[in-house]
C-alpha positions in Angstrom: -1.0 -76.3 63.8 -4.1 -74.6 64.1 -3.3 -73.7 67.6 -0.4 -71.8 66.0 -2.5 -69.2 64.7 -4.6 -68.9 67.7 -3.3 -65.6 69.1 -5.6 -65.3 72.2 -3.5 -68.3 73.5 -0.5 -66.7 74.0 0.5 -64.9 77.0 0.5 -60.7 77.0 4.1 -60.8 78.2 5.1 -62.8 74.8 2.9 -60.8 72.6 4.3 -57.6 74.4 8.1 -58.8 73.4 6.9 -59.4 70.0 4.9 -56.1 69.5 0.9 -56.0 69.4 0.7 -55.2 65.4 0.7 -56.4 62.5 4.7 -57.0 62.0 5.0 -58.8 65.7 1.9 -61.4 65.4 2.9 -62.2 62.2 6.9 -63.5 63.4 5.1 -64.7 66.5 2.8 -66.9 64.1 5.8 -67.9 62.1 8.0 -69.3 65.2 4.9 -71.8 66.2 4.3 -72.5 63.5 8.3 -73.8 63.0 7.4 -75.4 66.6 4.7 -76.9 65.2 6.8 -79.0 62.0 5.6 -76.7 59.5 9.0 -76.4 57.2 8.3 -73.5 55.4 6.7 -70.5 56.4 7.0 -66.8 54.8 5.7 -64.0 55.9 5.2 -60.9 54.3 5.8 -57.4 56.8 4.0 -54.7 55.4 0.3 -54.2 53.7 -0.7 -52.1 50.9 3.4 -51.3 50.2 4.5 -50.0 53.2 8.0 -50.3 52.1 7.9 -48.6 49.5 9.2 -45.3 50.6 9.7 -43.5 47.2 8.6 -40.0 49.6 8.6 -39.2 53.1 10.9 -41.9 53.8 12.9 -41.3 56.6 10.5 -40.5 58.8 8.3 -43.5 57.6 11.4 -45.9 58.3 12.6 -44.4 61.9 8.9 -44.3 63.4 7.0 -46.9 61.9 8.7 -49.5 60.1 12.2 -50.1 62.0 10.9 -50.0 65.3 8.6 -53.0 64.7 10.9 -54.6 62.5 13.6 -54.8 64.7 11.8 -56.0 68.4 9.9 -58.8 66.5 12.8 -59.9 64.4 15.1 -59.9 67.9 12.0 -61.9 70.0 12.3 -64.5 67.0 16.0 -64.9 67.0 16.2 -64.6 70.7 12.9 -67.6 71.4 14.3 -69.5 68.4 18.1 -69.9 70.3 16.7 -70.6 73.5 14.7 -73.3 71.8 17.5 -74.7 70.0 15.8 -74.1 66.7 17.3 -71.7 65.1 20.5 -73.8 63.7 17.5 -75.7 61.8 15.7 -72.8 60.9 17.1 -70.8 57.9 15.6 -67.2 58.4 15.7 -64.9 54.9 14.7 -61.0 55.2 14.7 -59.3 51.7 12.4 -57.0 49.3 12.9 -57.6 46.0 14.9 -55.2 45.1 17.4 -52.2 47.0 16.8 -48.7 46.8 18.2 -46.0 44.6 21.6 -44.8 45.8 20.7 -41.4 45.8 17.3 -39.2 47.2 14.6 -38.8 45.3 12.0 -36.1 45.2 8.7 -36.5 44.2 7.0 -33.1 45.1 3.3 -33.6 43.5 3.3 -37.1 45.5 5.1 -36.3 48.4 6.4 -33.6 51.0 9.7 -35.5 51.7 12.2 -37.2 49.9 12.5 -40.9 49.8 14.6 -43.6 47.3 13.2 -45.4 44.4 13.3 -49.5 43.0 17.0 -50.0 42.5 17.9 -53.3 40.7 21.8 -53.5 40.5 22.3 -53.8 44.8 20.2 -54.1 47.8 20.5 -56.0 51.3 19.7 -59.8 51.8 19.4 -60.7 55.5 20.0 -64.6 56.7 20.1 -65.9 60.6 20.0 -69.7 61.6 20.2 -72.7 59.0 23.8 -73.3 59.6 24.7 -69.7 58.5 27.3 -68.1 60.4 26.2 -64.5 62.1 28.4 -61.6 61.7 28.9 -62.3 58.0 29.0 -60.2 55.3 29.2 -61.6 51.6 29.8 -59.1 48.6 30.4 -55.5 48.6 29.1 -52.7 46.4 30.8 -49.4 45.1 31.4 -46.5 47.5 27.9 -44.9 46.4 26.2 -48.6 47.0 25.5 -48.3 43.0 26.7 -51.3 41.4 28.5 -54.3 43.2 32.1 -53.9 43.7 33.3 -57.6 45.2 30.7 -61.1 45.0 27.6 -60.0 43.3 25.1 -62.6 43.9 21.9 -63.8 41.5 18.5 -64.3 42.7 19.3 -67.8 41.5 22.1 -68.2 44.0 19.6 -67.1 47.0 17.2 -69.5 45.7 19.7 -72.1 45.5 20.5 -71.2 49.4 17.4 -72.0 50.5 17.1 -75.5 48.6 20.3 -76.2 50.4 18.9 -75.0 53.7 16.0 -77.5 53.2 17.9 -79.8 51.8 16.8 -79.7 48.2 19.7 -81.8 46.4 21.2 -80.3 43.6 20.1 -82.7 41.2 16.4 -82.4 42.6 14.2 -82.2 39.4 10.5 -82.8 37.6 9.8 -84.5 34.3 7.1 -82.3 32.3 4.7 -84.6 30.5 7.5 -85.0 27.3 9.7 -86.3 30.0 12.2 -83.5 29.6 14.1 -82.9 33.1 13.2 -79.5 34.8 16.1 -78.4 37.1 15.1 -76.7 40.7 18.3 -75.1 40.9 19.7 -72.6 38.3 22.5 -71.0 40.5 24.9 -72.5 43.6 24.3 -71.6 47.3 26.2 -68.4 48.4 29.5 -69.1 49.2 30.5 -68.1 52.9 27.3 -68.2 54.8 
């Protein structure tokens, strides 16, 4: 395992596919360490809230945060296929919360607009553990405000993930009364 961290190991041309920063090693990291056993990894893209585009966000997302995003995520999926992993590998991309449906301005912090935290909607990614691509699960209203069709809970995304590792449904831990603690508290997403 410790060899998965070992960057200097791997070849230019794989590191190149990835992308030399922060967002690429850290996905590149993540596959060996799924070649190495390790079951669960998560990584976190962004220092000091990079994400968080509450001004100057377009700009911030088309040059420096998609771009990165996008050819690391594809090398994973890609290296993971050819592998054969990726039908045991559950991949989840989410924030923890959506954005504001509508711009916001924050002039005294910031010379464009951006979107603020947003509770009621916001995009889950999942690729691999069994989950079929191309689907889409929920909807939200025309203004992506409020869910129109499926809302999901964070308690059904956790309960995916048990599933995808195979967590039971009955899976709990006695506290030192005895008194069963359930792990899940919602049901896997239907449709995935």
């Amino acid at each position: 395992m410790r060899d998965a961290f070992d960057m200097a190991r791997v070849p230019g041309k794989v590191q190149d596919r990835y992308g030399r920063n922060a967002f690429g090693w850290s996905l590149l990291m993540a596959r060996r360490l799924v070649e190495a056993g390790v079951n669960l990894v998560q990584v976190n893209l962004g220092n000091n809230e990079t994400w968080d585009t509450h001004g100057n966000a377009f700009p911030h997302l088309k040059d420096k945060l998609f771009p990165p995003t996008d050819q690391a995520l594809s090398a994973l999926l890609e290296d993971l296929h050819t592998s054969g992993l990726l039908e045991s590998t559950l991949i989840v991309m989410a924030g923890e919360f959506g954005r504001t449906p509508k711009i916001s301005t924050l002039p005294q912090f910031y010379k464009l607009p951006g979107r603020d935290h947003w509770g009621a909607v916001q995009t889950v990614f999942f690729a691999g553990g069994g989950v079929r691509g191309g689907t889409v699960v929920g909807a939200s209203d025309r203004v992506a405000a409020y869910p129109k069709a499926e809302p999901q809970t964070p308690e059904n995304l956790a309960a995916t993930i048990y599933h995808a590792l195979g967590v039971p449904q009955t899976a709990h831990w006695r506290d030192a009364e005895q008194r069963p603690h359930y792990v899940y508290h919602g049901d896997p997403i239907k449709g995935l």
